[in-house]
N, C-alpha and C positions, 0 to 999 in steps of 0.2 A: 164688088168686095167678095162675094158671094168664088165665083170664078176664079179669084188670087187666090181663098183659102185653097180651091180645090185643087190647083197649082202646085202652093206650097205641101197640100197632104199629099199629090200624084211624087214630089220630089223626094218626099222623106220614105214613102215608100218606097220607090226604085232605089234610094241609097239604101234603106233596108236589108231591102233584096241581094243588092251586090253586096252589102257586109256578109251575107247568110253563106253567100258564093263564096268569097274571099276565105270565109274561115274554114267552108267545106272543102274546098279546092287543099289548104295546108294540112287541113283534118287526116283527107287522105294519104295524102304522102307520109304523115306521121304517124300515122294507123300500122303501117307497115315497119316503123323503124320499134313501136310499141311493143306490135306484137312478136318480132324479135327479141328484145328485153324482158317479155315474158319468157319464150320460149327457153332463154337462157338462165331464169328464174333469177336475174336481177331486180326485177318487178314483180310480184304479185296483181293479177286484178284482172276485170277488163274496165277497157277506155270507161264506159258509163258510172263503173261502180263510186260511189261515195266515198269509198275507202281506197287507196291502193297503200302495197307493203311494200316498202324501202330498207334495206341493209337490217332489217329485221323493226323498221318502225313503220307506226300507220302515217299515212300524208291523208287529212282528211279533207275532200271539199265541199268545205260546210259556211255559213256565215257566222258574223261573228258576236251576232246577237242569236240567241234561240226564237222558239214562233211565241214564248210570253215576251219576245224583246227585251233579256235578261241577256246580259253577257255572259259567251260562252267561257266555261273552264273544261278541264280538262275529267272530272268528273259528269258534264254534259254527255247525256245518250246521245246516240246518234239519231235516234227515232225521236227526240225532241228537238235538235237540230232544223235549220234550215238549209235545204241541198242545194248545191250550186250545178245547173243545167241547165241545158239553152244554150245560147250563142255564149253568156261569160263560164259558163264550164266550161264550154268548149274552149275557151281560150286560157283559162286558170287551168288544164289539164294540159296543152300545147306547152304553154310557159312552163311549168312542172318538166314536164317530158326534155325541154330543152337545158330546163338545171340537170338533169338526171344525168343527160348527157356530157354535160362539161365537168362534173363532178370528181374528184381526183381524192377529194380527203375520205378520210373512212371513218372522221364523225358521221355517225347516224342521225343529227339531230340538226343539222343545219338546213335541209329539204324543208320538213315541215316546220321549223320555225321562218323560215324566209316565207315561205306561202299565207303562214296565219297572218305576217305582219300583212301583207300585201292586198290579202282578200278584205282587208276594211274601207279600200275604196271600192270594191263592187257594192259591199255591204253599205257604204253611205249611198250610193245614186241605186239602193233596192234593186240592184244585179237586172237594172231597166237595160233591156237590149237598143232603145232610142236613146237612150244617155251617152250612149258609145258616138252615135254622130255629131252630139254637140261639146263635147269633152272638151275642158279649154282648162286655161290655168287656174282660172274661177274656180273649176271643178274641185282639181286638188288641192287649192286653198281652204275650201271650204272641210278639208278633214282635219284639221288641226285645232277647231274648237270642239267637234266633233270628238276625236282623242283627245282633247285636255279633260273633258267630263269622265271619263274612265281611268285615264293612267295621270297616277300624281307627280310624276316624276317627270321633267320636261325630256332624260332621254330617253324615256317608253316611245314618249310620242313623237320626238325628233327621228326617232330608228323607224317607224310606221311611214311617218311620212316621206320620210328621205327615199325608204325602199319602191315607196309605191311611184314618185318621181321617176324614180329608175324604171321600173315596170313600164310604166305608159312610152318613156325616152327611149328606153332599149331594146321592148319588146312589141309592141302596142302597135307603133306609130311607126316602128319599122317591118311590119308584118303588113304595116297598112286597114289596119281594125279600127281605125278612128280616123279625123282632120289631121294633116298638119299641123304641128304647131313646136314651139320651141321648150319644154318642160323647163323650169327653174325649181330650184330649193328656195321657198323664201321665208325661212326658220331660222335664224340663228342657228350653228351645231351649239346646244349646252357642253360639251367635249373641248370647246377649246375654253369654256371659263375654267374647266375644270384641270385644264395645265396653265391657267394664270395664276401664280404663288400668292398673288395680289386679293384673290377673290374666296368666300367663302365655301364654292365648291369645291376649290384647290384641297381644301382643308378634309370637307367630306368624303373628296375619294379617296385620301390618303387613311383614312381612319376607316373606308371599305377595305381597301388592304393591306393595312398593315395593323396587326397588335403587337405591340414591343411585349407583353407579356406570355402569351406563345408559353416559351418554356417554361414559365413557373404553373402555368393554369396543366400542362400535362406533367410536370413534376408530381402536384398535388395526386392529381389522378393516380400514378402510379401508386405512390405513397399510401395512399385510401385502400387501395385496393390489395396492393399486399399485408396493409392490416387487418382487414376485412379476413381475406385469406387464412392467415396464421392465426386469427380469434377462431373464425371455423372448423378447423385445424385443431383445437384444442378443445373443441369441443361448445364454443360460446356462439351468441346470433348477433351478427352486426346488423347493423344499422338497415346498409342496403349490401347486397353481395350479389353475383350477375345469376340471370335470372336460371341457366343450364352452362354446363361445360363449354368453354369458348367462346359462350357471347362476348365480354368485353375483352378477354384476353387474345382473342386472335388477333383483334382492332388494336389491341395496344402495344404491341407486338412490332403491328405493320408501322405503328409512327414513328419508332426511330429513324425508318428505311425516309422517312423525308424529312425526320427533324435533323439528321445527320448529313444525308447527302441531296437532301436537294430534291427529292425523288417527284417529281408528280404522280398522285394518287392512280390515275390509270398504270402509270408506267410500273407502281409498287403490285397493281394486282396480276398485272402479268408477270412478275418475277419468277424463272424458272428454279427449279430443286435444287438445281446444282450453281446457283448464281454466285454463291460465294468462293473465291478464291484466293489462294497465299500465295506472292512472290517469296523464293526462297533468297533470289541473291537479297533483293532488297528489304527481305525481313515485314513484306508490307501485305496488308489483307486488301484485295480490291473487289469490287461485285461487277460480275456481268451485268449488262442490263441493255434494256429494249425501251431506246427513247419512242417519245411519240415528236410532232409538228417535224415530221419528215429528217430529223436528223440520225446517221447511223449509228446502231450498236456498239459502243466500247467497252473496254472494261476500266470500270473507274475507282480511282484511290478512295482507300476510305480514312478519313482523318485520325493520327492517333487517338486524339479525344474519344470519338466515337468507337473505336476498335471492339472494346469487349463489352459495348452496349452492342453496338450491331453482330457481333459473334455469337452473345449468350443468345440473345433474340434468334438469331438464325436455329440454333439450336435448338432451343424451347419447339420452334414451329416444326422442324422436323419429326421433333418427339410428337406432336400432335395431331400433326397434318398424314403422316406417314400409311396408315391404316385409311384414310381416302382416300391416298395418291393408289394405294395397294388395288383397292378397290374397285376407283375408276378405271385402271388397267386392266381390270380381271375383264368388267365391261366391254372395254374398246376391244380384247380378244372375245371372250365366249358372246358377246349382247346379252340375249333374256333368259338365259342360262345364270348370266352371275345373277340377277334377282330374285330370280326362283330358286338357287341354294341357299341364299339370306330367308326364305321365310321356310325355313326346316325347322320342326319342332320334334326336338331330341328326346325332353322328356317328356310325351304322348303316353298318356295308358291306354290298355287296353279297350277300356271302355268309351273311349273317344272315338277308336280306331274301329269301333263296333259300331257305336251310332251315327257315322258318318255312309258306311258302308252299308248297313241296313236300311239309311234312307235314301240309298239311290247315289250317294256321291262317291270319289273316287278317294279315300282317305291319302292319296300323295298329292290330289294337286285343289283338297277344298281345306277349311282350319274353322272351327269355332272362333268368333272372335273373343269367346273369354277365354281361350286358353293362353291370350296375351297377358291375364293378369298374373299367372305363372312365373313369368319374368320382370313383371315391372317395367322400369325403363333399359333394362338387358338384353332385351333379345337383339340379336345378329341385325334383323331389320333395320332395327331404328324405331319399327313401329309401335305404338302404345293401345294399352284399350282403348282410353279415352282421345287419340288421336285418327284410329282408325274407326271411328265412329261418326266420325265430322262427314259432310256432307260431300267434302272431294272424291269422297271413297265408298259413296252410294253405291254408284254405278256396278263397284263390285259384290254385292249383298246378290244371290241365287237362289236363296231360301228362308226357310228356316224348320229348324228341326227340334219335336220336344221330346226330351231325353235326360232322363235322370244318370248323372254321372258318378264317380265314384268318389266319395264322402257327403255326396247330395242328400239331403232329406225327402228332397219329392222331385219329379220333373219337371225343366225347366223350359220355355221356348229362345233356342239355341239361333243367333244371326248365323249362315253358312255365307265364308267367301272363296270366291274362285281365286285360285293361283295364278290361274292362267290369264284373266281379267286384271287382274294388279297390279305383274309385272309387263303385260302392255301397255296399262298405264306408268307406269313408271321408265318407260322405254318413252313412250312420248313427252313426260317429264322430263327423260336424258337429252333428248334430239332439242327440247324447247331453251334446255341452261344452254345448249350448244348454239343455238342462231342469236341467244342476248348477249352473249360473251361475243362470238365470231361474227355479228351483224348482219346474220343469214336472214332471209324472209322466212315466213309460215311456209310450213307444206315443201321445203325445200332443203334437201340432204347440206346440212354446214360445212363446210372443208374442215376442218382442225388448225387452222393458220392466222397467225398475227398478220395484218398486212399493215402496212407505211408506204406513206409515200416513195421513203427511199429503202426498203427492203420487203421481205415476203418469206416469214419463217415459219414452217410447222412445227404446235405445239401442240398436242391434244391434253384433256385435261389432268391426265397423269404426271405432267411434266409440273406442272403448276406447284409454285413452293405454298402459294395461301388460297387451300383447299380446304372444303366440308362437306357434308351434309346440306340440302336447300335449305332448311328451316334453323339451323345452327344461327342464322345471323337474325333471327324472327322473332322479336319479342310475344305476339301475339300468342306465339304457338309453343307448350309446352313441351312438343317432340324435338329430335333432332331431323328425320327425316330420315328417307335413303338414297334420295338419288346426291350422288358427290357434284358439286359444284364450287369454282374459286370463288374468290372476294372479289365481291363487285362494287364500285364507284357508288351504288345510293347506298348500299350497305353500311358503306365506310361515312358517306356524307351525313347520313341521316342518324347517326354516332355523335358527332359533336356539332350538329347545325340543326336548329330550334324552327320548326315550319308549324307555322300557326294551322294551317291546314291537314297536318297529320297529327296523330296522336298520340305519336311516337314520342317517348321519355330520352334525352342523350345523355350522356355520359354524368357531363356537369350539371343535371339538375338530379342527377340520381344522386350525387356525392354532393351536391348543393355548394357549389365553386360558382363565386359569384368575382366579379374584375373591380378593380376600389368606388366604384360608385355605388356597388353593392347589388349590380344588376345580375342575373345568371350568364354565365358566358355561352356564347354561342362562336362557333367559328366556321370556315371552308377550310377543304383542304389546300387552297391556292394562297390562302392567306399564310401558312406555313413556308410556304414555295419563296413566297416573300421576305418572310423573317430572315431565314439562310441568306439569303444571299444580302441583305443589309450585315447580318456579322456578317459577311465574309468581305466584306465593302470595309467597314469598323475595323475587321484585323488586318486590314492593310494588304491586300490580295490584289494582284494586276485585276481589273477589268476585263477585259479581253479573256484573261483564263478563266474569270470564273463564269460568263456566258457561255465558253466552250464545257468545261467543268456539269455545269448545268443543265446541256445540251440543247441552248438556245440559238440563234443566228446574234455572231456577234456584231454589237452594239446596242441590244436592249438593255443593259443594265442600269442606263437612266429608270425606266419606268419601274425601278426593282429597289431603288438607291430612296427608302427611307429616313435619312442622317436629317439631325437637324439643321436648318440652314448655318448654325455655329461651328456645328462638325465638319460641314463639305466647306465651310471659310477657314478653318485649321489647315484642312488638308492641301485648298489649292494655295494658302501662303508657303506653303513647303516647296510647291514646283514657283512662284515666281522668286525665292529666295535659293533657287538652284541656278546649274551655270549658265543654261540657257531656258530664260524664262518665256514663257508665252508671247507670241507674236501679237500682241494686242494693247490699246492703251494705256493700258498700266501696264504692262510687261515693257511698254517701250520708254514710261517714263522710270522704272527702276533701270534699265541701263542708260537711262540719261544721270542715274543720281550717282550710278557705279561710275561712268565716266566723269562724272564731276568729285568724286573722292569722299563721296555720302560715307561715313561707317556703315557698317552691314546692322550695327547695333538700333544706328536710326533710318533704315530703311527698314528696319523689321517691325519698329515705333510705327514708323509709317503705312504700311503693311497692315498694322493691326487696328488701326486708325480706318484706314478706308475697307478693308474686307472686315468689318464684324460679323457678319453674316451673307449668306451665298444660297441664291436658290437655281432652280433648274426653269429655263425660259426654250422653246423651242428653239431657238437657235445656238443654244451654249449657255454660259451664265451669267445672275445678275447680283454685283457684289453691293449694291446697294438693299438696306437693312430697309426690305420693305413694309415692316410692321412699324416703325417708328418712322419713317418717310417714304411713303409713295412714290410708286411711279409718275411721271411727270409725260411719260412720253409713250403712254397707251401700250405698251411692252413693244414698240419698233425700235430692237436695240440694234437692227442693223442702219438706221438712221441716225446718223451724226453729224457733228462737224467737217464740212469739207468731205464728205463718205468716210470718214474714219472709223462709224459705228459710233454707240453711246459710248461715253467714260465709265459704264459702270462695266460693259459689257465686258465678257469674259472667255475667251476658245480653253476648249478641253479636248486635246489633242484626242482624248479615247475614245471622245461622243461622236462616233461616224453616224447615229440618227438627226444630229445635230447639224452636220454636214451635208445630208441629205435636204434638210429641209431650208439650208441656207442657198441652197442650187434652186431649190421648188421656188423659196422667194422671188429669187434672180429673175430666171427664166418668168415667172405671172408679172413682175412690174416691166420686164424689158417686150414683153406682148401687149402692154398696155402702153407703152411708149411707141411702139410700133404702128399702132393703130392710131394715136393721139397726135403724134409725130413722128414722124418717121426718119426726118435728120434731126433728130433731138440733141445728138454728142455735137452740132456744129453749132444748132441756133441755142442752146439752155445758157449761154451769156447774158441775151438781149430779152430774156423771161421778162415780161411783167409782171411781178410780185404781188400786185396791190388788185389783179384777177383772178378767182375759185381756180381757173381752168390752169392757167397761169402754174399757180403755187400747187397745184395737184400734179402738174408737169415734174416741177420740183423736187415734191415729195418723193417722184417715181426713180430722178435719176438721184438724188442722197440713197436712196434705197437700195440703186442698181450699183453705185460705188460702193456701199460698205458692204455689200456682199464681195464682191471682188475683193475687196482690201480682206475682209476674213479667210476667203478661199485660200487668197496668196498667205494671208498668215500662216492656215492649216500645212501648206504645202515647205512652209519655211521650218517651220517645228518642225516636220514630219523628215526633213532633210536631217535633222541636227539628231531626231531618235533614231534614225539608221545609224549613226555613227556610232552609237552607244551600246554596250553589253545591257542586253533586258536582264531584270534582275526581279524576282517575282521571291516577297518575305514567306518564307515558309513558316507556317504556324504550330508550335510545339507546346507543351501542357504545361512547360515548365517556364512557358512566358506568363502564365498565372500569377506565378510566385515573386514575382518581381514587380 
C-alpha cells in the first residue's frame, strides 16, 4: 500500500512538474508578444503586477472573495484582496493577454468584466495548482451552487458559469493546462425563458426595458425645472433648484438628442459643435452624428416633431458650452500657459504684492489663498476658497506667510500657493479627462480620436458640443472646476438611475417623480433607446428603416418592438388581409377562403377570431392568445402537421433574426438525424412510434420539414415584395390632429 501511495504521489508530481513546464514554455513566447503591447502602451504593467491598464481600465487579478472571504466589490483594496500568482496567474494572465489580442471593440469594459466572471473557478478550487490535474466536469459543476449563494439572479450565475465553460474548453485544455476532457453547459441558459411570452421572465425583461412612460416622467422634469427657474428668477426659493450652473440643465439638454432621434447616450456625448445641420432644398434640419456598434457616420433626419426642440436645445448648449470649447482650445494650443493666465489676479494690492515678495516668493507665479474670496465663485479659474482648500490641492500649499493686509486689523497666517505646482496639476488633470474619454491607459499621451470599428476620426475636446468644467456634473463638489471636460456616460447615468451604492440624488428624487405605483422613478439611458423605437413601430414606420435610422444591424427590431401582443395582432391582420398574404398557415387558409368566394367582411370576422393577440417566439410569431390558452407545444412552432409548422405560427417577412434562427434549428436537428440515422428521409415511414428513440427520430424530422416549409415560405413572400414599390408612412404633426 505503502509503495502505490508513493507511485501515485511520484505521478502527480512529475504531471506537476510538466504543468509548471507547459505553462512556462507559453509564458515565454508570450512574454515577448506582452512586452510589445507594453512598449506600444496598449498595456500598461508588467506580467507579475496585480493590476494591469487596459484602454484606460484596470484588469485586476485578484479573487473573488477578499482574505476575510467577503465578496469582492469594486470598492475592495487591492491590499485586502487575494492575488492571483503561481501557475493559475500565470494562466489568468496568458488568457487575458490572449483576449487583448483578439479584441477589436473599443468598449473598455468588456476585458475585465469577462476576467472577473471567469477567475470564480480558480477562486472555487483556492487557485490549487493540483486542482488543475484533476479538473473534470465535477469541477465546474460544482460552481453553480457555489454562485447561486452570492448572485440572485439566475443570469449572474448562468454568465459565470457559461464563461468559465468556455475558459477551460477554449483555453485551458487547448493550451494543454489540464486532462482532456469534453466541457458541457449543464445550466439551463435563464435567456431563453426569458423570450418565452408564455413565462414570467418574458414579462420581467420586458419591464427591464421598456417604460411606456419615458416621456411623461422627463416632461415633468422639464416642467419642474423651468419653474423652479423663473420662481428664481424673480426673486423666490423653490423647493429644489440644481445645485450650480449646468448641473441639471446640461443633462437635460442632452435628452432630447435621444428622446427625439434615438441617439445612444455615448453616441449623444460625443456629439460634435457643429453636428447640426439644414437641407436647404428639403427645408429639413438633420444632425451629423458618430454611431457606435461599428456602424458608419450619417447624417440623420430629424423628425418634424422634434425640430425646434432639438434646435432650441442645440442652441441653449452652444450659448453655454461655448466659453469651454474656447478654452480647451486655448489648452490644446498654448498647454500650461492657458492655466497659468486663468489664475491672474487683476485686482491684487499692493500690499499683497509686498507680502508675498518680502517673504521670499515670486508675487507672478505664488497667490494667497484668500485672495480667492475676493471674487467669490468669479474668478477666471473656476477655483473657490473653499474648494481650493480641499485636500486635492495640498500638494500645492509652499508655505505660509503672516502678514497683515490691507483693511486687516492684525496679521494673519496666510496658506501660499505655487502657480507652477497647480497648473501641473491641472495639466495631469487634462491628460487624465483625455485617456477616460479616448480609453488611453495611465502614463500614456491619448490621441484626440474617436475610434469604431468601422471609422477613426479626430476629435480633440474643443470640438465636443457637451462640454465643461470637471466638477460641473459633481454634486458633491460646490466648484465648477478648470480643467474642460465633455459629458460623460456615468455623468449622464448616474442623473436618472438610483444605485443603492452611491449617494448620489437623480433627477427624479430631487423633483420627487414617482411612476403610478408611487415608487421614485428610476431609469438607463438604453431604456430610452427602447421607447423610440417602439413609437416609431406604433407610427407605422418600415422596420428595416428604422434599424438603419437607428444605426443598428438590420433586423433587431424584434428585441426593440414593445407593442402589446394586441397591437402587433392589428398590425399583422393588415399584411394577411393584403394581396399577398404570408406564406404560412393561416396565410394559406385565407387564400383558400378568397378562392372559395369568403367576403373579405368575413375573412376579416375570421382574422379577428383567430389573431387576438400575437407575441414574438424565436422563430416568428405566435398568433395564439397565450395568456388565456397556453402553449400546448413547448414553443416548437416549427413542428407541425405533416412539417407544415404549428397553426398558430406566423412568418414576418421583416424578422431576418427570425430567419436566422430558423436555419440554426434546421441545421442542430438535421446533425442530430445524422448521427441518429443517417438514411432517415428513406427509413422515417417504417418509425416505430410507440419507442422514445423511435418518436424522438420523429420529432427531429416534423422539425426539419417545417423549417423548410418556412424557409420556402420566406423565400415566396420575399419574391412577391420585390415586385412591389416599398412604401415607408412618413410621420407628420398633423397626423395628431386627426
Amino acid at each position: 500500500m505503502t509503495n502505490t501511495l508513493n507511485i501515485n504521489e511520484l505521478r502527480a508530481s512529475n504531471a506537476l512538474v510538466q504543468l509548471r513546464g507547459r505553462i512556462q514554455e507559453t509564458k515565454d513566447v508570450a512574454q515577448i508578444e506582452f512586452d510589445a503591447l507594453v512598449a506600444d502602451g496598449r498595456i500598461r504593467g508588467s506580467w507579475d503586477d496585480s493590476v494591469w491598464q487596459y484602454l484606460g481600465r484596470s484588469i485586476y487579478f485578484r479573487g473573488s472573495y477578499d482574505q476575510e472571504g467577503i465578496t469582492i466589490t469594486s470598492h475592495t483594496k487591492i491590499e485586502d484582496s487575494v492575488l492571483i500568482q503561481g501557475v493559475w496567474g500565470d494562466i489568468y494572465r496568458l488568457y487575458t493577454l490572449h483576449k487583448i489580442k483578439s479584441h477589436k471593440s473599443s468598449n473598455s469594459r468588456v476585458i475585465p468584466a469577462l476576467l472577473s466572471r471567469v477567475i470564480w473557478l480558480g477562486s472555487s478550487l483556492k487557485f490549487d495548482e493540483k486542482s488543475l490535474l484533476s479538473l473534470n466536469q465535477n469541477s465546474l459543476d460544482a460552481l453553480i451552487p457555489e454562485l447561486k449563494t452570492v448572485y440572485s439572479k439566475p443570469r449572474g450565475v448562468f454568465e459565470r458559469y457559461k464563461d468559465s465553460v468556455s475558459f477551460i474548453k477554449n483555453f485551458v485544455i487547448k493550451n494543454k493546462f489540464c486532462a482532456v476532457f469534453v466541457p458541457k453547459v449543464n445550466m439551463p441558459n435563464p435567456s431563453l425563458e426569458r423570450i418565452d411570452p408564455t413565462t414570467e421572465a418574458s414579462e420581467e425583461a420586458r419591464k427591464e426595458k421598456y417604460v411606456d412612460d419615458i416621456g411623461k416622467y422627463f416632461g415633468l422634469v422639464k416642467q419642474k425645472f423651468d419653474s423652479a427657474k423663473a420662481l428664481k428668477d424673480e426673486g423666490g426659493a423653490p423647493e429644489y433648484f440644481e445645485c450650480k450652473d449646468g448641473y441639471d440643465e446640461m443633462r437635460l439638454l442632452a435628452t432630447p438628442f435621444m428622446q427625439g432621434l434615438g441617439l445612444r447616450i455615448g453616441e449623444v456625448c460625443r456629439l460634435h459643435e457643429n453636428c447640426l445641420g439644414y437641407d436647404a432644398d428639403r427645408e429639413r434640419y438633420f444632425l451629423r452624428t458618430f454611431f457606435e456598434k461599428g456602424q458608419l457616420a450619417f447624417a440623420k433626419t430629424i423628425p418634424k416633431i422634434w425640430e425646434r426642440v432639438i434646435v432650441d436645445s442645440y442652441q441653449r448648449i452652444i450659448e453655454l458650452t461655448q466659453p469651454h470649447r474656447d478654452f480647451a482650445l486655448k489648452v490644446e494650443k498654448l498647454g500650461s500657459k492657458a492655466f497659468l493666465d486663468e489664475l491672474a489676479f487683476s485686482n491684487r494690492s499692493d500690499s499683497i504684492y509686498k507680502a508675498l515678495k518680502d517673504a521670499g516668493y515670486s508675487p507672478d507665479m505664488h497667490f494667497f489663498v484668500s485672495e480667492l474670496n475676493d471674487y467669490g465663485k468669479d474668478h477666471p479659474s473656476g477655483f473657490t476658497y473653499g474648494g481650493l482648500r480641499g485636500k486635492a490641492y495640498e500638494y500645492a500649499v509652499v508655505g505660509k506667510v503672516k502678514a497683515k493686509l490691507e483693511g486687516g486689523q492684525r496679521p494673519q497666517r496666510r496658506k501660499v500657493y505655487s502657480k507652477s505646482i497647480l497648473v501641473q496639476m491641472c495639466m495631469e488633470q487634462w491628460q487624465q479627462k483625455h485617456r477616460e474619454v479616448f480609453n488611453a491607459n495611465d502614463d500614456v499621451e491619448p490621441s484626440a480620436e474617436i475610434v469604431s470599428t468601422a471609422y477613426t476620426i479626430e476629435m480633440p475636446f474643443s470640438k465636443f458640443l457637451f462640454i465643461a468644467r470637471e466638477d460641473t456634473f459633481d454634486a458633491a463638489k460646490a466648484t465648477h472646476g478648470i480643467v474642460p471636460c465633455p459629458l460623460t456616460y456615468r455623468s449622464y447615468f448616474r442623473w436618472i438611475n438610483k444605485d443603492p451604492n452611491i449617494r448620489n440624488r437623480t433627477i427624479f428624487q430631487n423633483y420627487n417623480i414617482c411612476d403610478e405605483n408611487g415608487d421614485l422613478v428610476t431609469l438607463t439611458p438604453h431604456q430610452i433607446r427602447h421607447w423610440v423605437t417602439t413609437a416609431l413601430i406604433r407610427a407605422g414606420k418600415n422596420e428595416s428603416a428604422i434599424d438603419l435610422w437607428m444605426g443598428r444591424t438590420v433586423g433587431q427590431t424584434r428585441h426593440y418592438d414593445h407593442r402589446t401582443p394586441k397591437e402587433r395582432a392589428e398590425e399583422m391582420r393588415k399584411r394577411y388581409m393584403s394581396d399577398n398574404p404570408p406564406d404560412d398557415v393561416l396565410g394559406r387558409r385565407v387564400k383558400r377562403m378568397r378562392k372559395n368566394d369568403v367576403s373579405l367582411d368575413e375573412i376579416e370576422v375570421a382574422l379577428n377570431h383567430t389573431m387576438s393577440a400575437v407575441h414574438y417566439t424565436p422563430w416568428g410569431t405566435c398568433n395564439r392568445d397565450l395568456d388565456v390558452s397556453p402553449c400546448q407545444k413547448g414553443m416548437m412552432c416549427m413542428r407541425g402537421n405533416n412539417g407544415e409548422t404549428c397553426s398558430h405560427f406566423g412568418i414576418d417577412i421583416n424578422d431576418k433574426e427570425a430567419l436566422v434562427n430558423i436555419h440554426n434549428t434546421k441545421v442542430h436537428y438535421e446533425n442530430q438525424l445524422t448521427v441518429l440515422l443517417p438514411n432517415y428521409d428513406k427509413l422515417s415511414e417504417i418509425l416505430n412510434h410507440q419507442e422514445p428513440l423511435d418518436q424522438h427520430v420523429q420529432f427531429c424530422i416534423d422539425t426539419v420539414n417545417g423549417c423548410l416549409a418556412a424557409i420556402k415560405a420566406y423565400e415566396a413572400t420575399s419574391k412577391h415584395k420585390t415586385e412591389e414599390i416599398p412604401i415607408v408612412r412618413v410621420y407628420t404633426p398633423e397626423d395628431e390632429n386627426e
